[in-house]
N, C-alpha and C positions, 0 to 999 in steps of 0.2 A: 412084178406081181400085180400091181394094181390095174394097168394096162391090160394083162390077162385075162381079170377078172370084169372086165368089162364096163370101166369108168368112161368110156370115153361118151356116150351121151349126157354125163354130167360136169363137162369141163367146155372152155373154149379156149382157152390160152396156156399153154404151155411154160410154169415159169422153172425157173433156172436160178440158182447162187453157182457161185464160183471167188474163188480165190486165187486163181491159181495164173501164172504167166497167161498173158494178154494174146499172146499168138498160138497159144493151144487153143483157142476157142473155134477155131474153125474145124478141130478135130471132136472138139464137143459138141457143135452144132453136128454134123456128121451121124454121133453116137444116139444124138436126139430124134434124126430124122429117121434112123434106121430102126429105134426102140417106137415110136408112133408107125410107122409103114407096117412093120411086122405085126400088128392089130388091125390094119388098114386104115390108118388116121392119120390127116392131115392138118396139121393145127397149127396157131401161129404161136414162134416161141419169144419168148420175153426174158431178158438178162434184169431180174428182179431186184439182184445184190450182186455187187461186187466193188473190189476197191482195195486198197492198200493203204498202214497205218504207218506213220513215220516210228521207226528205231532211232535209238541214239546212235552214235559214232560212238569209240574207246574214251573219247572225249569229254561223253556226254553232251555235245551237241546234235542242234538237229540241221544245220544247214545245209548239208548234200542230202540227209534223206528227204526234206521236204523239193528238191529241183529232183528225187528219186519219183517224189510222187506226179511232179508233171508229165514223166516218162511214162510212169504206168498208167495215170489216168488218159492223154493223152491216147498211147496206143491202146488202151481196151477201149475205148470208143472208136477206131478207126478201123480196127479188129474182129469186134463185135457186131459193128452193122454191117461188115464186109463179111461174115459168114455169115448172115441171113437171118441174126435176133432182129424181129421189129421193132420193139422199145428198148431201152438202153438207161437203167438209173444205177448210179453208182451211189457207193455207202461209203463217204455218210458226210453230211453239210456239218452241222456243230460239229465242234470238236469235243471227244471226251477222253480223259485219259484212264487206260486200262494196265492194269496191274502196276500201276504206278508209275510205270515208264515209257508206253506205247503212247501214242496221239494217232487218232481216230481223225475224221473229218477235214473242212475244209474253208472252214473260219474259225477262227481266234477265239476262247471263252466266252467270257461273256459280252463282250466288246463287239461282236462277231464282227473283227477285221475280216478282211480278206486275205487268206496263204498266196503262196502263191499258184499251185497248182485252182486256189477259184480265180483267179486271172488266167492261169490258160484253158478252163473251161468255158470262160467266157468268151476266149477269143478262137476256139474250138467253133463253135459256135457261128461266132461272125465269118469266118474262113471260109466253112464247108457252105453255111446258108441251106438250103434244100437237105445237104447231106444225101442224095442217093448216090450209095455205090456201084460202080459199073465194072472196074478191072483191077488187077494187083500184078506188080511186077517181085517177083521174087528171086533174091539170086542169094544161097545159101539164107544164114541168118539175115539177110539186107531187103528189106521191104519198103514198097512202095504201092498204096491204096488208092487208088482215083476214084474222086468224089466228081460228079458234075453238081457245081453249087448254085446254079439255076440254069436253065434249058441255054444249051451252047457252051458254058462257062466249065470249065475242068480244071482240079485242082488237087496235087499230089500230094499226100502226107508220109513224110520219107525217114526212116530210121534204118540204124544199124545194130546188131548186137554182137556182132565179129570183135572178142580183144577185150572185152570188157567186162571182171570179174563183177562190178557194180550191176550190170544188167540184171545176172542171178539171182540180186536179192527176194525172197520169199519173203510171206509175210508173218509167217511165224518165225525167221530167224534174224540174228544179227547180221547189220549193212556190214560188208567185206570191206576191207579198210582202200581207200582210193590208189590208183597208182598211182609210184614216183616216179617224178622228171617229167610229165607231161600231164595235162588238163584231165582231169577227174571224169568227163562225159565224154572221151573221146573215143572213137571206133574204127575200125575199117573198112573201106569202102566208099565208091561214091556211084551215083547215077548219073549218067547222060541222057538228057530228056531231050522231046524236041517242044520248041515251045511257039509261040504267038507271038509278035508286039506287043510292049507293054506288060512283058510278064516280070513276075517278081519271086524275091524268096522272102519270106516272113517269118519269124521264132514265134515260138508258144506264146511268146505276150503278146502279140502283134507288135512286134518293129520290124519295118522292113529293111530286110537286111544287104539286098541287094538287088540291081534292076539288070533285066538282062538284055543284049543291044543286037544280041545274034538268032538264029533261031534255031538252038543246042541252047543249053543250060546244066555247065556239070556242079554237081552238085557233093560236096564233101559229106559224109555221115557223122551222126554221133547216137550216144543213146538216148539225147533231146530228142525229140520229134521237132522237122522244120516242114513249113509247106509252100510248093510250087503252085504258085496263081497262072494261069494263064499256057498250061499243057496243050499243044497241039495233036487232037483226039487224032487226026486222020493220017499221022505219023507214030502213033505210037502202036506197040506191040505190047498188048497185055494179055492175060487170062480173064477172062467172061466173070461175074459174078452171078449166080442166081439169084434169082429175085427174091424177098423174103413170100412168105403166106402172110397176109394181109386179116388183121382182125375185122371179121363181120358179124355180128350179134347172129344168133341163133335164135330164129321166132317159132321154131316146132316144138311142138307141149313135150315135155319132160315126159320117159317111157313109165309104165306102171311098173 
């Protein structure tokens, strides 16, 4: 409605909340480009809010759902600037706890430790560098984002959500209780990459986890996100990203 009505001389940035699974957002970006086109507007979109709260376990512990939230934070930043949001903040640094049992955020009370998902923001961060996205390898639920993390350098952020009731969790609902007989974040699937000398695999903290001596790198999934340093671009077969729309200020005087 507001789009109809003919807001769009008074806007320049397109913002956006979301809640919702990390890899719908490229069907959302989609729903946004198509709701601005059909006014004739081309605007740059911005993921203003999003994030996920740790739930307790049956336990009342929070220890799988805070390694829940390096998952989803993790891939909604891999996710979100790979379907073409220019800015990217998630909710919410402090922590606060809602309805008595939820935790919000991504430091400690008042202490503001560090959870762990602000360690792999940070090391989110140091990974990508640059962070421009260029391709995505998809094979059912099994993703893989390439980021070039400065001019020449490519680097994969690889997850899986094949097998794994833990993936699903929403954030208005209770975390699904982990499987038994085998590791809590495990998934199916893996990639064959081709890679460079020199390439590595690295976890959401930064420890590098393995160095690779060939130029293949298969790689086991889980529903951590892990990242491949050193992707050989001119072997690989991906899908294009489009570029995002780029915020440029607006110097023409407001219409009467």
């Amino acid at each position: 409605c507001l789009l109809a009505n003919g807001i769009g001389p008074y806007f320049e940035i397109w913002n956006q909340h979301s809640y919702g699974q990390p890899e719908a957002l490229f069907d959302l970006m989609r729903e946004n480009r198509e709701l601005l086109a059909e006014v004739g507007l081309k605007r740059p979109v911005w993921m203003t809010e999003m994030g996920q709260r740790s739930a307790p376990m049956a336990d009342g512990t929070y220890t799988i759902p805070e390694r829940l939230q390096i998952s989803y934070l993790v891939r909604a930043y891999a996710c979100g600037l790979a379907a073409g949001f220019e800015r990217f903040f998630y909710f919410y640094l402090k922590e606060f706890l809602e309805y008595g049992v939820h935790l919000w955020g991504l430091q400690r009370g008042e202490t503001l430790d560090p959870k762990p998902a602000f360690v792999a923001l940070a090391n989110l961060i140091r990974q990508l560098g640059e962070a421009r996205p260029i391709g995505m390898l998809q094979e059912g639920r099994r993703y893989c984002i390439v980021f070039e993390r400065e001019p020449g350098e490519y680097t994969g952020v690889l997850w899986s959500l094949d097998g794994n009731a833990l993936a699903e969790a929403r954030w208005n609902e209770g975390v699904p209780e982990p499987p038994t007989g085998r590791p809590w974040a495990e998934a199916e699937g893996a990639f064959d990459l081709p890679v460079k000398p020199g390439a590595c695999l690295v976890d959401t903290v930064g420890r590098q986890l393995e160095s690779f001596h060939s130029d293949r790198a298969t790689v086991r999934l889980s529903i951590i996100p892990v990242f491949v340093r050193g992707l050989d671009l001119a072997r690989l077969r991906f899908e294009p990203l489009p570029e995002p729309v780029r915020f440029a200020p607006n110097t023409a005087p407001m219409p009467d």
